[in-house]
C-alpha positions in Angstrom: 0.0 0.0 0.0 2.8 2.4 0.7 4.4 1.6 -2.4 0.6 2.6 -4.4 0.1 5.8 -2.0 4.0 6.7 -3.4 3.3 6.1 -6.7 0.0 8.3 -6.4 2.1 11.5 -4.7 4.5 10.9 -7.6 1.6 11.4 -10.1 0.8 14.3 -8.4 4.1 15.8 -7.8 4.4 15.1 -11.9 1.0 16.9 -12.7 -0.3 13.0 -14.2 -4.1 13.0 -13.2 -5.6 10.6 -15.3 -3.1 8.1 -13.9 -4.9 9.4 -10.5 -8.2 9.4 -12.2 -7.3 5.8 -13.4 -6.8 5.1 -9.3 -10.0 6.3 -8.5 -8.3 9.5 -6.6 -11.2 12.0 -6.6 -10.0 15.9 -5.9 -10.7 15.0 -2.0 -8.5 12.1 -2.4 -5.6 14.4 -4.4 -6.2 17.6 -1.6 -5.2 14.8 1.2 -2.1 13.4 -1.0 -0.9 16.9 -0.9 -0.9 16.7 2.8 1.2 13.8 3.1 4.6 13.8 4.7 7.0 10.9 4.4 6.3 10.5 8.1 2.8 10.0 7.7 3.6 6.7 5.3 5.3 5.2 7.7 2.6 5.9 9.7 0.0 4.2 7.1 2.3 0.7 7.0 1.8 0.4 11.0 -1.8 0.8 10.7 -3.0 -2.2 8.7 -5.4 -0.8 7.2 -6.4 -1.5 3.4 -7.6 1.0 1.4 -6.6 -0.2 -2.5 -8.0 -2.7 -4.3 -4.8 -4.0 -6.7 -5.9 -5.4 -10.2 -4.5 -6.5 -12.6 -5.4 -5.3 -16.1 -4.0 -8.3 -18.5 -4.4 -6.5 -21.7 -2.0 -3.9 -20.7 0.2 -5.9 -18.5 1.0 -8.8 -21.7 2.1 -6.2 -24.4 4.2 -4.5 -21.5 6.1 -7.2 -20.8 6.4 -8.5 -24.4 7.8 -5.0 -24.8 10.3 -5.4 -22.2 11.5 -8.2 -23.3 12.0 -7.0 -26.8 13.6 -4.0 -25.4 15.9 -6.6 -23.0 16.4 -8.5 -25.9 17.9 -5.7 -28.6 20.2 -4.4 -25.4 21.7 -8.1 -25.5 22.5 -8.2 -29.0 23.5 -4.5 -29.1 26.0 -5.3 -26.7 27.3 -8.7 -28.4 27.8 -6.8 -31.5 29.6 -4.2 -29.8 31.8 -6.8 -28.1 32.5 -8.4 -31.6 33.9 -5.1 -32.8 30.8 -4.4 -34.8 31.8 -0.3 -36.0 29.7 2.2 -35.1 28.3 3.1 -38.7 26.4 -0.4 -38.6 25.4 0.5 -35.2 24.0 3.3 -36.3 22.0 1.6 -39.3 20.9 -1.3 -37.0 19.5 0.6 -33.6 20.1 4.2 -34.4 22.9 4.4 -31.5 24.5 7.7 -31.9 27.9 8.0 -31.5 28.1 9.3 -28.0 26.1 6.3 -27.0 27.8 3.7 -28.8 31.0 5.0 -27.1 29.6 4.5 -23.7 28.8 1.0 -24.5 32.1 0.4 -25.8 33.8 1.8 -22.3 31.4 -0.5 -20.7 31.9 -3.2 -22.4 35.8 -2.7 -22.2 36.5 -3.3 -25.7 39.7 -1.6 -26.9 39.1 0.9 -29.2 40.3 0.1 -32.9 42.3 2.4 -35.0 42.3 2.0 -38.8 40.6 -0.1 -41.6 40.3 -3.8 -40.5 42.8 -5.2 -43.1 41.3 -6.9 -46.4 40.2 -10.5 -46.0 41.7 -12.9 -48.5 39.8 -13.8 -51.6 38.7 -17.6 -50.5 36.9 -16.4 -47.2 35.4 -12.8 -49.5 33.6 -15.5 -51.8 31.9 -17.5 -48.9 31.0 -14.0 -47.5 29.6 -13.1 -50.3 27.6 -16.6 -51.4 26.7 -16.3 -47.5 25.2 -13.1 -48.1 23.4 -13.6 -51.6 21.7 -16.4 -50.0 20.5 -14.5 -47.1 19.2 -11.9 -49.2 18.1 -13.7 -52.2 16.9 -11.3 -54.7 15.6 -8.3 -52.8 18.5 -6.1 -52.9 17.0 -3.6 -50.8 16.9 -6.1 -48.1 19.0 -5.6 -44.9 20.7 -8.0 -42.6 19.7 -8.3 -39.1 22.0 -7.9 -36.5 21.8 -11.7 -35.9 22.5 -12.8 -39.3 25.9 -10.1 -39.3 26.9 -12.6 -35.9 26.0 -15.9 -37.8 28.0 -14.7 -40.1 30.9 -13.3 -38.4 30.7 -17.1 -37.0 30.6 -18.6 -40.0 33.0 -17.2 -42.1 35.4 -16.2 -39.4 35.6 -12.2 -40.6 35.6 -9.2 -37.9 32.0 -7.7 -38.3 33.9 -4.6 -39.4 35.4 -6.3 -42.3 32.2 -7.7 -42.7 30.1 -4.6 -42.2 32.5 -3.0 -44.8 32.5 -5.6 -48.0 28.7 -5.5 -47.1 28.0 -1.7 -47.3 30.4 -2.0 -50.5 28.7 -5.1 -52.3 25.4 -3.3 -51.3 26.3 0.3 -53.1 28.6 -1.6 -55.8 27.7 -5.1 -56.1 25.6 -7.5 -58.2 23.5 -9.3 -55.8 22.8 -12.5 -58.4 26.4 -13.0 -58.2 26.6 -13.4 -61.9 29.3 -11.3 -63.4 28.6 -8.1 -66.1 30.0 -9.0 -69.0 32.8 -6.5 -70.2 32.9 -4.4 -72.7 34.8 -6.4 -75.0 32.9 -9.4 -74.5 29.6 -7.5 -75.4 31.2 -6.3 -78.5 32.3 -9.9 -79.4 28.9 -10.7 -78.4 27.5 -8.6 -81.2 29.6 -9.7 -83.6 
């Protein structure tokens, strides 16, 4: 009850009557909140006297908590990324962590910070990247990873999510997605022959 009555006085305090309304606080009932010293709560608890009726309001209470969990959820995997290296440009694409914020997380985390372009992979593990990728992605080109499918892959192909991030953003803006190579110039020509 003391934890309800504090809630209440923090509505009030924060100028939120319909949560007070919601309560069933009438302006008799708000007049006498504004009364209340921390004194007299301690003063309610030795009383033992019940004056709320607690419900709980299930179609509220489910999308809260599959909220939560959602929220708890993207934290997690904002924070393995971050631990894998993953640069702050996909960070930014992903969850919209801003730069301030993903250096935080990085001091948090304790993950050193890096300096320079991860180097180039070698060609055998930029083709299974790339096959990786086209099969995630299919034929939608507009289609973006999620940040699970950048860690399967980091797994998978044993690249840095930076270098991965990178020959990503750069296949994306450059790249042919049905991994079938233009023909050149020349060849057309012959072709036309």
């Amino acid at each position: 009850m003391t934890a309800v009555l504090m809630y209440a006085i923090r509505c009030l305090a924060e100028g939120d009557y319909p949560s007070l309304s919601n309560m069933n606080f009438g302006p008799r009932e708000i007049e006498a909140l504004r009364e209340m010293s921390l004194s007299d709560l301690y003063r309610v608890e030795s009383l033992r006297v019940h004056c709320l009726r607690i419900g709980l309001n299930r179609q509220i209470y489910w999308p809260m908590m599959d909220n939560l969990r959602e929220q708890r959820e993207s934290e997690e995997t904002q924070q393995t990324l971050i631990a894998a290296d993953a640069p702050q440009e996909m960070m930014q694409a992903l969850f919209g962590l801003g730069p301030r914020e993903y250096s935080r997380m990085r001091r948090l985390l304790s993950v050193e910070p890096s300096v320079g372009r991860p180097p180039e992979p070698d060609e055998e593990r930029t083709h299974r990247l790339w096959h990786a990728w086209v099969d995630r992605v299919g034929d939608d080109e507009s289609r973006a990873l999620s940040p699970k499918a950048y860690l399967e892959l980091q797994a998978e192909i044993g690249l840095s999510l930076r270098a991965i991030w990178n020959l990503i953003q750069r296949w994306d803006l450059y790249g042919n997605l049905t991994g079938q190579r233009e023909a050149t110039s020349t060849e057309q020509w012959h072709a036309n022959e």
